[in-house]
GULOLO-777497 format. One record per residue: x, y, z of N, C-alpha, C, O in turn. Coordinates in steps of 0.2 Angstrom, whole numbers, plus 5000, padded with zeros to 4 digits. Atoms other than C-alpha are relative to their C-alpha. Example, Ala and Ser with C-alpha at 12.3 -4.5 7.8 and 13.67 -1.06 7.14 Angstrom:
// residues 2
500449945000506249785039500450065000500950055003499649944999506849955036499650055003499950115004
//
This chain:
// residues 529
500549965003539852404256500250074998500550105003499849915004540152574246499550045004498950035005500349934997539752734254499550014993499749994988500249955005538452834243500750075002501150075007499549944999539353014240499750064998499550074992500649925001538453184242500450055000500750055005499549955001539353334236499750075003499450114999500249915000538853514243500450054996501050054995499749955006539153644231499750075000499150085002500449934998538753824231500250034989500750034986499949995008538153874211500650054996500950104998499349945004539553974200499550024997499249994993500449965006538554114193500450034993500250074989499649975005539954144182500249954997500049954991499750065005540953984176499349944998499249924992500650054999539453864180499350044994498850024992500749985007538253964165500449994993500149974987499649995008539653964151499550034996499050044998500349985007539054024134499349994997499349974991500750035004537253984130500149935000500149885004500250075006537253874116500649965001500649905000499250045000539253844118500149975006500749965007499750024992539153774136500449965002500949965006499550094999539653604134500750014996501149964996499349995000541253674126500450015006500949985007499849964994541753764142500149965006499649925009500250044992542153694159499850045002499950105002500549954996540953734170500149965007500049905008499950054994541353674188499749955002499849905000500450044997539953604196499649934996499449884998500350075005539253504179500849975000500849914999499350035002541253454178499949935008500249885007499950054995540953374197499749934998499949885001500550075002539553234188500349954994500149904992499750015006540653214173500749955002501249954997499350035001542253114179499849935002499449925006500050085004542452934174500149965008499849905009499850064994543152874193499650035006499650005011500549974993541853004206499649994998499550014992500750015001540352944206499550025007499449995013500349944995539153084215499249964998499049964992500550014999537453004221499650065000499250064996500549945000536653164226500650064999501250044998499649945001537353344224499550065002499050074999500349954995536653494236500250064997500850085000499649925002536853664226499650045003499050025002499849964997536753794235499750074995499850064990499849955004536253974226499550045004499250035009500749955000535154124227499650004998499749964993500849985003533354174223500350024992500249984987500149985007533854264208500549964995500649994990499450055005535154124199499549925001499749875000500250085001533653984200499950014996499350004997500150035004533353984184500849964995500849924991499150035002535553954179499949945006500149895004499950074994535253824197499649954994499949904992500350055003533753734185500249984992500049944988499850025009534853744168500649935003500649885001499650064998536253654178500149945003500549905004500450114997535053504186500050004992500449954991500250045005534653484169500549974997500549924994499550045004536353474162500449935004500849895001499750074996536853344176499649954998499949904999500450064999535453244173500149984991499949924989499950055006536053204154500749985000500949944996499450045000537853184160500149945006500449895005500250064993537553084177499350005001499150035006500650004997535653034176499949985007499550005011500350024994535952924192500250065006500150065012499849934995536453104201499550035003499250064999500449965000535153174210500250085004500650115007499849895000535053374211499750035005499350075004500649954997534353444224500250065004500650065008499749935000534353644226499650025005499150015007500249984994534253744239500350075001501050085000499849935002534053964239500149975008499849945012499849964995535054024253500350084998500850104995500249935000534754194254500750055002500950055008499449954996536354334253499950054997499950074991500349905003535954514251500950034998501050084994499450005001537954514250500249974999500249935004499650064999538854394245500950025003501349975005499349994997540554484251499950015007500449995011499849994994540054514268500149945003499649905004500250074995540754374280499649995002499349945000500550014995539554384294499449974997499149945001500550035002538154344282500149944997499849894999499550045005539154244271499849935005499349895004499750064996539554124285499549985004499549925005500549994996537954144296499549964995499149924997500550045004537054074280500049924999499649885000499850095000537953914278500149985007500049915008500150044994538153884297499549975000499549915001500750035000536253884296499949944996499849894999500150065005536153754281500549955002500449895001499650074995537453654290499749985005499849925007500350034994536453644305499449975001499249935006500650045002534853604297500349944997500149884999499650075004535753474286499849945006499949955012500150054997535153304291500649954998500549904996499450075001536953214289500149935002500349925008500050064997537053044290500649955000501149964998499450034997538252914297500449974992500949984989499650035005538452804280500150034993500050024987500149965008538552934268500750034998500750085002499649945001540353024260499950054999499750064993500049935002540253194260500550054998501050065001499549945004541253334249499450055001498850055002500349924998541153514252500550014993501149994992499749985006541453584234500250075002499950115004499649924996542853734238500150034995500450094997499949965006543053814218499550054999499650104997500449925002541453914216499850035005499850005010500449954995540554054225500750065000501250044996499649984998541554204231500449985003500349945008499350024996543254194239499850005007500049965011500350044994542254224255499849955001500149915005500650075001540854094252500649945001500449895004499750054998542553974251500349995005500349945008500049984994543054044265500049955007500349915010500550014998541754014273499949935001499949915007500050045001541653854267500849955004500749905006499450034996543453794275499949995005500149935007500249974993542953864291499649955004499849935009500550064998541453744293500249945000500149905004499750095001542453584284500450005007500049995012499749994996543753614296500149995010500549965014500450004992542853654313499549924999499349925005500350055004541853494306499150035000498749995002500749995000540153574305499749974994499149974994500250055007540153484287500649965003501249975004499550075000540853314291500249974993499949934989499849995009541653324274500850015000501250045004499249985002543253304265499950084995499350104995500149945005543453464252500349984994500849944993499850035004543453444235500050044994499650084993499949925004544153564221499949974992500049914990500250045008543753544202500750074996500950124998499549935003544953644191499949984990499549944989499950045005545153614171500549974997500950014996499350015001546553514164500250014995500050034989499249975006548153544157500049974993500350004988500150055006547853404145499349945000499049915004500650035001546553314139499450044999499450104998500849965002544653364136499950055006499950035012500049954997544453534142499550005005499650015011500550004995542753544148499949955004499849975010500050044995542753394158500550025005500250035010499449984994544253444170500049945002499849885001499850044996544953374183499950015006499650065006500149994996544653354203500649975003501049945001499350034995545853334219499650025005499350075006500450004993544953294237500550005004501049965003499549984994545953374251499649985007499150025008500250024994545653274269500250085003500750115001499849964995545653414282500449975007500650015011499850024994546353284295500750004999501149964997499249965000548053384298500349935003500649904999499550064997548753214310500249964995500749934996499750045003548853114293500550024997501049984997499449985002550153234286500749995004500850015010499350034993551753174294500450075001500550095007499749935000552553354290499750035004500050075009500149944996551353444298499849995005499750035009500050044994551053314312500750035003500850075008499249984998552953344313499950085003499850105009500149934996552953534316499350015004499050075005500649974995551353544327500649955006500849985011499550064994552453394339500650075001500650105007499649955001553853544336500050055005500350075010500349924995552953694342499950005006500250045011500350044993552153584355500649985005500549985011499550014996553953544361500450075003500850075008499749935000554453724360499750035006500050045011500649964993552853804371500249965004500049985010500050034993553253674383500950015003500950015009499649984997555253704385500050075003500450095007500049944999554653894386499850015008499950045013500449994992553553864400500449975008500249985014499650034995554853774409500750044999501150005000499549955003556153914403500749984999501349995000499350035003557153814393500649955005501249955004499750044994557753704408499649934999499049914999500250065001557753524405499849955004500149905005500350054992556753444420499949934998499649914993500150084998556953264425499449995001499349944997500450014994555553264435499549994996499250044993500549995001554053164427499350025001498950024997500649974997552653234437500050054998499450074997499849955001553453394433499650014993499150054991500049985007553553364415499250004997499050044993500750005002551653294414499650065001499150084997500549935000551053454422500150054995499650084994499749945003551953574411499649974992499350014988500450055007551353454396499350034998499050064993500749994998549653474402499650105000499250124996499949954997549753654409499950054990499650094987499849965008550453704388499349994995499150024990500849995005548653634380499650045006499050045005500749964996547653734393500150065000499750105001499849945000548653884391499750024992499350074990500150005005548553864374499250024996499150064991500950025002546553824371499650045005499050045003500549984993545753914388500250075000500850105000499849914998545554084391499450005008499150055010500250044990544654004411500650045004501150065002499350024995545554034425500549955001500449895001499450064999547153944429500250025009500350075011499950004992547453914449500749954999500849894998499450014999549353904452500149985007500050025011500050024991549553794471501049994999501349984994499450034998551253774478500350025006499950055009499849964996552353834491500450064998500650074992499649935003553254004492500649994996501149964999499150045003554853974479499849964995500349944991500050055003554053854470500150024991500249984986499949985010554053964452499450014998499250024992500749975004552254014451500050064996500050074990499749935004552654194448500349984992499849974988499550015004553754164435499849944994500149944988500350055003552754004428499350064997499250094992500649965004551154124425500250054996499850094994499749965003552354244416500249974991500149994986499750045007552954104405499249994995499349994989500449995003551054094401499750034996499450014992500249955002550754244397500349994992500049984987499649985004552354264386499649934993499349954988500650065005551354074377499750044997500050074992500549995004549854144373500150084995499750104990499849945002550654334369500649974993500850014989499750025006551754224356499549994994499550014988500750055005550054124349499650064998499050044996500349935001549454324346499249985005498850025005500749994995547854264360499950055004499350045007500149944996548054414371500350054996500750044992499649945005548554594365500250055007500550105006500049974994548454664383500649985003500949935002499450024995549754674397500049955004499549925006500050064996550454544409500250035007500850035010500149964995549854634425500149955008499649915010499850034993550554554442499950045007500050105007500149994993550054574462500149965005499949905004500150034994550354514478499550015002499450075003500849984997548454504486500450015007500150045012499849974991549654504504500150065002500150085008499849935000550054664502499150075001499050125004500649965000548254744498499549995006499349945008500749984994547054794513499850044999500050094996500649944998545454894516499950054992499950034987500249965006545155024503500550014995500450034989499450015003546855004496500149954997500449964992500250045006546554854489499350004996499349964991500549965001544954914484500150014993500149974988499749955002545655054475500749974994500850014989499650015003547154944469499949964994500249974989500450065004546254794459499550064997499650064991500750005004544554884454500250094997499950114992499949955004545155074451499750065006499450035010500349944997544455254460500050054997500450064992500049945005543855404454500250055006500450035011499449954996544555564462499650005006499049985004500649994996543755594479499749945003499249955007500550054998543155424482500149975008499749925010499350014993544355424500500350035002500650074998499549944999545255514509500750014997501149985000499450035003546855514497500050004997500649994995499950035004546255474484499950064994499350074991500349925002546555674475500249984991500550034988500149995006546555594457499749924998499749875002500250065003545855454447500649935000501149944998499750065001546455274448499749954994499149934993500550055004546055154434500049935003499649895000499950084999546554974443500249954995500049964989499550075004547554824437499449974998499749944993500550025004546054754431499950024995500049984991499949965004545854864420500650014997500649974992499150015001547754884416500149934998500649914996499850075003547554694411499450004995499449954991500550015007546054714398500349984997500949994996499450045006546554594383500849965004501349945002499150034999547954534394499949935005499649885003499850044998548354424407500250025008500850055010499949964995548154464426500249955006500049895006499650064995549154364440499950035006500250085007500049994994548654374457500249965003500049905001499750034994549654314470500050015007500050055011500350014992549254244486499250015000499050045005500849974998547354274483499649965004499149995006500250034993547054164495499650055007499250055011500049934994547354334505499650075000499650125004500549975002546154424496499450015008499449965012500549994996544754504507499249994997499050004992500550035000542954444508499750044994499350024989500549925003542354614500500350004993499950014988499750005007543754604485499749934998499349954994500250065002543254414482499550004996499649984990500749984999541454474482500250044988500050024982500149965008541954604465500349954994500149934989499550065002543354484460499649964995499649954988500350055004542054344456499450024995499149974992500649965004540754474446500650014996500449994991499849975004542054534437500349964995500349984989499950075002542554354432499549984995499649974989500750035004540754314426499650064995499250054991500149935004540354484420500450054995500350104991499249945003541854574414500150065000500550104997500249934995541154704423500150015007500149965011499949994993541354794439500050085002500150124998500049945000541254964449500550035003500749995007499449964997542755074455499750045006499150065007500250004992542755124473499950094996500250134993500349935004541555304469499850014995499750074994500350015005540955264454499550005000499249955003500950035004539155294446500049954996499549904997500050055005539555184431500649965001501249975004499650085004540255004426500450044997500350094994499949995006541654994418500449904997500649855000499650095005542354824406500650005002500850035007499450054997543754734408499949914996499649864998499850095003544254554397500649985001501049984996499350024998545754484406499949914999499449884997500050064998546054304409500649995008501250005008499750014994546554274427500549935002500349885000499750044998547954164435500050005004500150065005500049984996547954144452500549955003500649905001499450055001549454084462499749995007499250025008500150014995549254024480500449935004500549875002499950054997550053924495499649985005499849945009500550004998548653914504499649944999499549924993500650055002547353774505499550025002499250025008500549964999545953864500499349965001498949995003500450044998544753724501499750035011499350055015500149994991545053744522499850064999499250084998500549944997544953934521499350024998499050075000500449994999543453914514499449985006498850005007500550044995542753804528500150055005499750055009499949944995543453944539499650065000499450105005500649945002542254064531500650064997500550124996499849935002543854154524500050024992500350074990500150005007543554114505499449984997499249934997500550015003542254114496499749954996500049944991500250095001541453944491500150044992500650034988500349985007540754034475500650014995500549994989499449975003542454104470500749954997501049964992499650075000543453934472499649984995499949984989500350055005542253854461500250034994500450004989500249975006542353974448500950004996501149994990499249995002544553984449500349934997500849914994499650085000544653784452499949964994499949904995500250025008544253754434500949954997500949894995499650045001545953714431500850035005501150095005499849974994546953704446500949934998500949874997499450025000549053654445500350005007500350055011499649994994550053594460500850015000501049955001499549995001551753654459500449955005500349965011499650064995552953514468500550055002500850094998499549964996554253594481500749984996500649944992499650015003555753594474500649925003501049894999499850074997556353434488499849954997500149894997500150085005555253324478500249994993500149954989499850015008556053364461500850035003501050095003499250024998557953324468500250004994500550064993499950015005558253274451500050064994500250044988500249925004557853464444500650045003500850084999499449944999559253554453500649984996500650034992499450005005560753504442499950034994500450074991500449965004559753564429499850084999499650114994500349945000559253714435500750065004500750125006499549964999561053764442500250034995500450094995499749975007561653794423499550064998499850114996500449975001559953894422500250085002500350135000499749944994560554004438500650034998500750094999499349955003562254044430499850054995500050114995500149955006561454094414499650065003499650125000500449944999560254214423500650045004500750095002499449974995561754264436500650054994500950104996499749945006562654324417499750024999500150064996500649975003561354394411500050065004500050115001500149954996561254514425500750055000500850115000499549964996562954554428500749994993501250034993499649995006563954524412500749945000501249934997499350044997565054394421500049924999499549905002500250065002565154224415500549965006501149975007499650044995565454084431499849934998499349914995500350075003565653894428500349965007500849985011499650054992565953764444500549964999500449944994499350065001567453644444499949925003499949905008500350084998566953464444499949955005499549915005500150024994567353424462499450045004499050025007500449964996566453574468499349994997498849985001500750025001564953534458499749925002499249905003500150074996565053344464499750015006499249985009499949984991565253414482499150045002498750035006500849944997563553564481499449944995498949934998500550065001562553414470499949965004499449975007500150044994562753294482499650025005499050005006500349954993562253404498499350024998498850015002500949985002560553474486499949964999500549955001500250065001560053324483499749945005499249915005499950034994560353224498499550035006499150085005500450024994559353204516500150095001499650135002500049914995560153394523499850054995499750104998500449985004559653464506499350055000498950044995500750004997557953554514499650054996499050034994500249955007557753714501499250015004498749985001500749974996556253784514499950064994499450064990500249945005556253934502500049984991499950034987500050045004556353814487500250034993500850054995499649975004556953904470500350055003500950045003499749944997557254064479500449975005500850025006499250024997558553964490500449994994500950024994499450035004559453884476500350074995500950074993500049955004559254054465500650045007501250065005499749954995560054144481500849975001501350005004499550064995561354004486500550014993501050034994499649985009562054024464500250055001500850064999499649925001562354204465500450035005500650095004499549994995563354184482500549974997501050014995499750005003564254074475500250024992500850004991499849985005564354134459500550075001501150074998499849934995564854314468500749965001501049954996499550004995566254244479500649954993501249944995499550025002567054144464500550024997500450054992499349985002568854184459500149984994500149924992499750025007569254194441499449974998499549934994500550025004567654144436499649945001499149914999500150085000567753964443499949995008500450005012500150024993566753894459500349965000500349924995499750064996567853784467499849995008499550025012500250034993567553684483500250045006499950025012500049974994567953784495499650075002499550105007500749964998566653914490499549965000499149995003500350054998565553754490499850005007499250015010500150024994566053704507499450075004498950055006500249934997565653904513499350004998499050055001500849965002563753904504499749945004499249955008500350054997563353724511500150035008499650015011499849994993564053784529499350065002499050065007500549964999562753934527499349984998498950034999500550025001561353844521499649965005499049945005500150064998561553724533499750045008499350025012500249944992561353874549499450044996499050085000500649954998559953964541499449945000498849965002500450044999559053794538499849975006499349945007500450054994559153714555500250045007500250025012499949974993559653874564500450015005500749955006499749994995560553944578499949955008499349935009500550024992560453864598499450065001499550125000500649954998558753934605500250055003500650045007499949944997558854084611499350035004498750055002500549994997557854134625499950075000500350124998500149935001556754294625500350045004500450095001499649934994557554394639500750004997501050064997499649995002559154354630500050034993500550064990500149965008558454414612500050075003500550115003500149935000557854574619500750035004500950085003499349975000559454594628500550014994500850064993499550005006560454564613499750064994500150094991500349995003559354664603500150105005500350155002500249944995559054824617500550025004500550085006499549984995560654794627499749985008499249985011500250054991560554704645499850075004499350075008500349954996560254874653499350024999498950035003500649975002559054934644499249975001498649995002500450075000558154764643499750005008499149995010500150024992558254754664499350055001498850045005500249934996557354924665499149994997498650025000500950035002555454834656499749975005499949935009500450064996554154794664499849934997499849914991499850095002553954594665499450014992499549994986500449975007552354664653500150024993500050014987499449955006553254744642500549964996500549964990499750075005554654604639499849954998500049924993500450075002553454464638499650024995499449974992500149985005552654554625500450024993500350004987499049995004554354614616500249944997500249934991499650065002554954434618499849974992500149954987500550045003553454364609500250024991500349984986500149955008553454504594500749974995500749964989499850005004555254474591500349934999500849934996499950075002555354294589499849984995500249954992500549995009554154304573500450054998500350054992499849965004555154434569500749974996501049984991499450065003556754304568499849984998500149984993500150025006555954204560499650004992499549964988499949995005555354294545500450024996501050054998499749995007555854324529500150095000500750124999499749925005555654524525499250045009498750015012500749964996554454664538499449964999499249925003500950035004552854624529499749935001499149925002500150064996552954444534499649985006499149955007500450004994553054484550499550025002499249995006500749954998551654604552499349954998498849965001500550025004550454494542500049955008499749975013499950044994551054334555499850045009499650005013500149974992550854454572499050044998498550025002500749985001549054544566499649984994499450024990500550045004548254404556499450045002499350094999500549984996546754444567499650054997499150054994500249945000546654614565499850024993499250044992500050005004546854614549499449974996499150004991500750005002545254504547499450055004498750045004500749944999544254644554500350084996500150134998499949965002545154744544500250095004500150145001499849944996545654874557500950004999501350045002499149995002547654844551500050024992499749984987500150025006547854924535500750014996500850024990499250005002549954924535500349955005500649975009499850044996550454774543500850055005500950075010499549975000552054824541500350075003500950075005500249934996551955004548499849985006500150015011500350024994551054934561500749995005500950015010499650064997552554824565500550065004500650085010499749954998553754964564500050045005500450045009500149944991553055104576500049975006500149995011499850064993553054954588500649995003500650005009499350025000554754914588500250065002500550055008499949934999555055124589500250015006500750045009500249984995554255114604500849995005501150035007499250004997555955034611500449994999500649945000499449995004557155104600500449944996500949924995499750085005557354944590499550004993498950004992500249985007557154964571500249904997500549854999500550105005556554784560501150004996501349944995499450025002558654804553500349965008500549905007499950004995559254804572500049925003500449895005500250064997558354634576500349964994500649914996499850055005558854564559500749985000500949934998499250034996560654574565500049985004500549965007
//
């Protein structure tokens, strides 16, 4: 069965009136759409203003002697400008949404007359499909009978074109090596996330919740996002990063939401906060998991409002960021724990990525060694390359059972610029191999244990250590055990006065840590030898 075919047309007050008496010399767009020998338009929906119906009622009439089966039917849509978009577009949206379109009907959106907006306008709608319509242009031709012209129907559906199919596949393969920073991952759970990750970046201005462990390229992956949507001109604002482990008490407060002078003891000038500082951009909180109940609280207004108040402020101030948040945390439990906000999760978990350890993407480190060199020159001006035994020897080892990578890029990142450092003449050979696997292999599975009265001996000296109360070393012992086993100060202090810290009576771990330590004459370097 043949479609009928209903044309929407907006009137030409200028080509569409031609010359009086001379009309039907003249191409006239809209009477040329009824006039061709192979389109046959059942109805025709023009379009005009109050003051052009009686040119709308000249040219139903000249249709009805050249396509009497055509029916005409007109309709004022009122513009007190025709240049201004917002009216422009506002008028035809409305007439698109009143439009009663039906399933068996072909529809054209005539794109030749009206002003250059009104066509606009008109693309906008075909387009977005608010007119489920192909677009159809009239012009007059080059040869043959003038007033009649010619037409050409342009599909909007971009997939049919193989070219422009081809460069959107292109782009689309681009923003996804960017986001993976040009590092060719094996790894297809990897690559689906990243796949996935590059339309959401692309199309959402949501929260995005980055999960993984520490090391695993979060930081660094919301960077790559940013730089996306800062390529795709979606953001114009900065690409604003925080540790939330680091803020406590009025300090974090103060650091996210802003102060005005006076608002604290301390605070002897105005703050504007990284909220603020990310307006139009792109705001990266990491570990918010370790946010405080009270930040959470403004956090998730500020999210749904794009408002919020700075610590001593009478007025609100804006802010349009879009948030990333990174976390290794399993903030589902610390909500059951009462330490996260139910409300707050709902609103980040919109679209939440698990970043995989870097032990289950085995198949990503060989790839991501060449990465490591290229940043290791980049830094230092020094170009290093491995020698085929020596890279057989450190791939095998990453890869394999003893391979553990607890700190997961940040070991392998660390592990390349040792050996990259220690190589002779530019070229890792196996015997700096041997020497990074022999060191990776004692900080991953450790020294023999060492008992507390021999730490704080080792640490204080056996004299000095004799001279504590049993009190005093069983407390010592405790502190510096946590203190060998992290990473950096701040680690530790968070690890020793979690507690404290949720009543918020610690408001520097890390200071905290240190004056302790003071107490007997043992500094956080001291223990770390």
């Amino acid at each position: 069965m043949v479609k009928k075919r209903t044309v929407i047309s907006i009137l030409g007050t200028s080509l569409d009136a031609g010359q009086a008496g001379r009309r039907w010399e003249r191409w006239r767009p809209t009477v040329s759409l009824c006039q061709q020998d192979d389109l046959m338009v059942d109805r025709l929906e023009l379009l005009h203003d109050r003051q052009f119906t009686n040119l709308a009622k000249l040219v139903a009439a000249d249709i009805a002697q050249v396509s009497p089966a055509t029916t005409v039917c007109r309709h004022v849509v009122g513009q007190r400008d025709p240049w201004d978009f917002e009216e422009v577009y506002t008028s035809l949206h409305d007439f698109a949404a009143g439009y009663e379109f039906q399933p068996d009907v072909e529809y054209l959106v005539h794109i030749t007359t009206g002003t250059h907006v009104a066509q606009i306008c008109l693309f906008l709608l075909t387009e977005t499909r608010r007119f489920p319509a192909k677009l159809i242009q009239t012009s007059p031709r080059r040869d043959g009978p003038t007033a009649i012209g010619e037409y050409r129907i342009i599909d909007l559906d971009l997939s049919k074109y193989e070219k422009i199919a081809a460069r959107f596949q292109r782009e689309f393969s681009d923003n996804v090596a960017g986001l993976k920073s040009g590092i060719a991952t094996r790894n297809p759970a990897f690559n689906r996330l990243i796949e996935e990750l590059e339309q959401v970046a692309a199309h959402s201005v949501d929260p995005i919740l980055l999960m993984g462990p520490t090391g695993a390229g979060k930081s660094q992956l919301a960077r790559r996002i940013y730089e996306l949507k800062k390529h795709r001109r979606q953001v114009e604002g900065a690409f604003v990063e925080v540790n939330c482990a680091t803020l406590r008490g009025d300090a974090a407060m103060s650091a996210l939401f802003g102060h005005k002078k006076g608002a604290f003891t301390g605070a002897a000038s105005e703050r504007a906060g990284l909220l603020r500082s990310a307006d139009k951009g792109v705001l990266f909180l990491d570990e918010i998991g370790e946010l405080g109940l009270d930040e959470q609280a403004m956090l998730l207004r500020a999210l749904e409002e794009k408002r919020f108040l700075p610590l001593g402020a009478d007025e609100e101030v804006g802010s349009a960021f879009q948030l990333i948040g990174g976390t290794n945390r399993d903030l589902a439990a610390r909500v059951r724990a009462g330490q996260f906000r139910e409300d707050l999760l709902a609103r980040i978990n919109l679209w939440t990525f698990s970043l995989p350890a870097l032990r289950e993407r085995p198949e990503d480190i060989e790839p991501n060694l060449e990465y490591e060199l290229a940043q290791y020159a980049g830094r230092t001006g020094r170009t290093v390359r491995f020698g085929t035994e020596a890279r057989e020897a450190f791939v095998g080892f990453a890869t394999g059972p003893r391979g553990v990578w607890r700190g997961n890029f940040r070991d392998l990142s660390a592990s390349v610029t040792r050996m990259a450092t220690l190589a002779a003449g530019g070229r890792i050979g196996e015997q700096v191999v041997a020497g990074e696997i022999a060191r990776l292999e004692a900080a991953w599975h450790g020294a023999p244990e060492v008992s507390g009265e021999e730490m704080c001996a080792k640490v204080m000296g056996a004299a000095r250590a004799a001279e504590l109360d049993l009190f005093d070393r069983a407390q010592l012992e405790a502190v510096l055990k946590v203190c060998v086993g992290a990473r950096s100060l701040s680690e530790a202090g968070r690890e020793l006065f979690a507690k404290s810290r949720e009543r918020k009576r610690s408001l520097n771990d890390a200071d905290r840590l240190r004056k302790y330590l003071a107490r007997f004459g043992v500094t956080w370097e001291g223990v770390r030898e």
